[in-house]
C-alpha positions in Angstrom: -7.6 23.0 -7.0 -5.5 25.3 -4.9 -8.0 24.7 -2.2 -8.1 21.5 -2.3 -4.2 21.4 -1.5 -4.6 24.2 1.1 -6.8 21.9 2.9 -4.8 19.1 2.7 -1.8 20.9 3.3 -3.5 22.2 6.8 -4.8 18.5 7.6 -0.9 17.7 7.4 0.6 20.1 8.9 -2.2 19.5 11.8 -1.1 15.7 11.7 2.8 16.4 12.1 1.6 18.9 15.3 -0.5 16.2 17.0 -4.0 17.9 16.1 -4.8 15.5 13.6 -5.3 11.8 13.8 -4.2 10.5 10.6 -1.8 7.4 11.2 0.0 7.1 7.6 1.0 10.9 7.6 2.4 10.5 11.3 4.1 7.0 10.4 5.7 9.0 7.6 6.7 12.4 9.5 7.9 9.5 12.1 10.4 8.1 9.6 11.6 11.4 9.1 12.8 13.6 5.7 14.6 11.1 4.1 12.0 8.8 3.8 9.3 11.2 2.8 11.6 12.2 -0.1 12.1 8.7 -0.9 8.1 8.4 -1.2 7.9 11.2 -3.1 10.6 9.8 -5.6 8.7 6.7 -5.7 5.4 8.0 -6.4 7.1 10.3 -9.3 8.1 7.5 -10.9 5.0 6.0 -10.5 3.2 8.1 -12.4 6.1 8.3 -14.9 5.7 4.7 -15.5 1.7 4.9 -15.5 2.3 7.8 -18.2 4.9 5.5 -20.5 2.4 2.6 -20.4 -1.0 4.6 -21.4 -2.9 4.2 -18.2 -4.6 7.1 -17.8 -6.3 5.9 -15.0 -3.3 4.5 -12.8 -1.6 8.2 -13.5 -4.3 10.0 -11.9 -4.3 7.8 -8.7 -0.7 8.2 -8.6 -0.9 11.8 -9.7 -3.2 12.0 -6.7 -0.3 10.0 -4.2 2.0 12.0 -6.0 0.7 14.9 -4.6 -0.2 13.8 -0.9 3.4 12.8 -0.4 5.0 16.3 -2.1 2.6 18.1 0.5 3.9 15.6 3.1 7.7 17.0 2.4 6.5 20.5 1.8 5.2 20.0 5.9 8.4 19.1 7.2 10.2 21.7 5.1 7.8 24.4 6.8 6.7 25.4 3.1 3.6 27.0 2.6 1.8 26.5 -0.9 1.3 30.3 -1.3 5.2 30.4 -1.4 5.1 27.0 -4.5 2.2 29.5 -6.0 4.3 32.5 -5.7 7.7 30.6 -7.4 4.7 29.7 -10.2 3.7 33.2 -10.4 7.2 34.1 -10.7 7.8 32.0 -13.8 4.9 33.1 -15.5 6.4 36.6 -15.3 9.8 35.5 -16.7 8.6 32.9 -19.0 5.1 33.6 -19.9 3.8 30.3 -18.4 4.4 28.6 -15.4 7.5 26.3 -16.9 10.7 24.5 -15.6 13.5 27.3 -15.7 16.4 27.3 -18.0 19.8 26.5 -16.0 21.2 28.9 -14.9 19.6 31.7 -16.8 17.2 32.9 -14.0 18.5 32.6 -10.8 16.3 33.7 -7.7 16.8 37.3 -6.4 19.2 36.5 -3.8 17.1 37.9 -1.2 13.7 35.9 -2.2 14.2 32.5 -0.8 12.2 31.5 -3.4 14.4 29.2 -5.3 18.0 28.3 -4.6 20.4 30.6 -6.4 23.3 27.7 -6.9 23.2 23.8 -6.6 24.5 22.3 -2.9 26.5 19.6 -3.2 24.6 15.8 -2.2 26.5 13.4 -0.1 25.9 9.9 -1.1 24.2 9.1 2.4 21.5 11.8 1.7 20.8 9.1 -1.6 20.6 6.6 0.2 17.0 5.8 1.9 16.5 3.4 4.6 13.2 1.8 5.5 10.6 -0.6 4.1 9.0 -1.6 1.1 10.4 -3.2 -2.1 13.7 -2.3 -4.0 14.3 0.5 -6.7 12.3 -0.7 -9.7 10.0 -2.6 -7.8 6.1 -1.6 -8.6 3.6 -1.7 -5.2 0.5 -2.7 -6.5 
């Protein structure tokens, strides 16, 4: 699987540097952060809703977009998924499986980068997305 990522990971990253013709990953580096986050958010709850309903099937497509657009973000971050794998491996080490952490119990080394050591504040206008598509709540398909 983690190839599988890599690849797609280098496909996008070749897309948001003009190597790659791929016209929805350039439409959404176009749009810029706030709205890849958004699609990220968007797919999340996707499969959150496909998860609450049963279908198996509809949270594995949207697992899938899920995915794409959380690769998308990781792009125009300039994260590489060795450094996701290495948080992971991290965990795994504190926790004995790859888990969410505890607040505030483990805290990154404050020298890693891994993970941030306290929360920044969000201003509302970072909330708030601009751009296309139907409202909050509102289901694509």
């Amino acid at each position: 699987m983690t190839d599988s990522i890599r690849r797609l990971h280098e496909a996008v990253t070749a897309t948001r540097d003009g190597m790659n013709s791929s016209p929805r990953t350039a439409k959404l580096f176009a749009r810029g952060r706030g709205f890849i986050a958004k699609k990220v958010a968007e797919e999340a709850v996707e499969v959150a809703l496909d998860g609450v309903c049963g279908d198996r099937a509809g949270a594995v497509r949207e697992s899938a977009d899920l995915i794409y657009n959380l690769i998308v973000l990781w792009a125009d971050l300039g994260i590489e998924p060795e450094e996701v794998w290495s948080e992971m491996q991290r965990r795994e080490q504190l926790l004995g499986m790859a888990e969410k952490l505890p607040k505030r119990r483990f805290a990154a080394e404050p020298d890693s980068g891994s993970a941030k050591s306290s929360p920044r504040p969000v201003s509302k206008s970072a909330l708030e997305f601009s751009g296309e598509g139907p409202g909050p709540g509102a289901r694509r398909r």
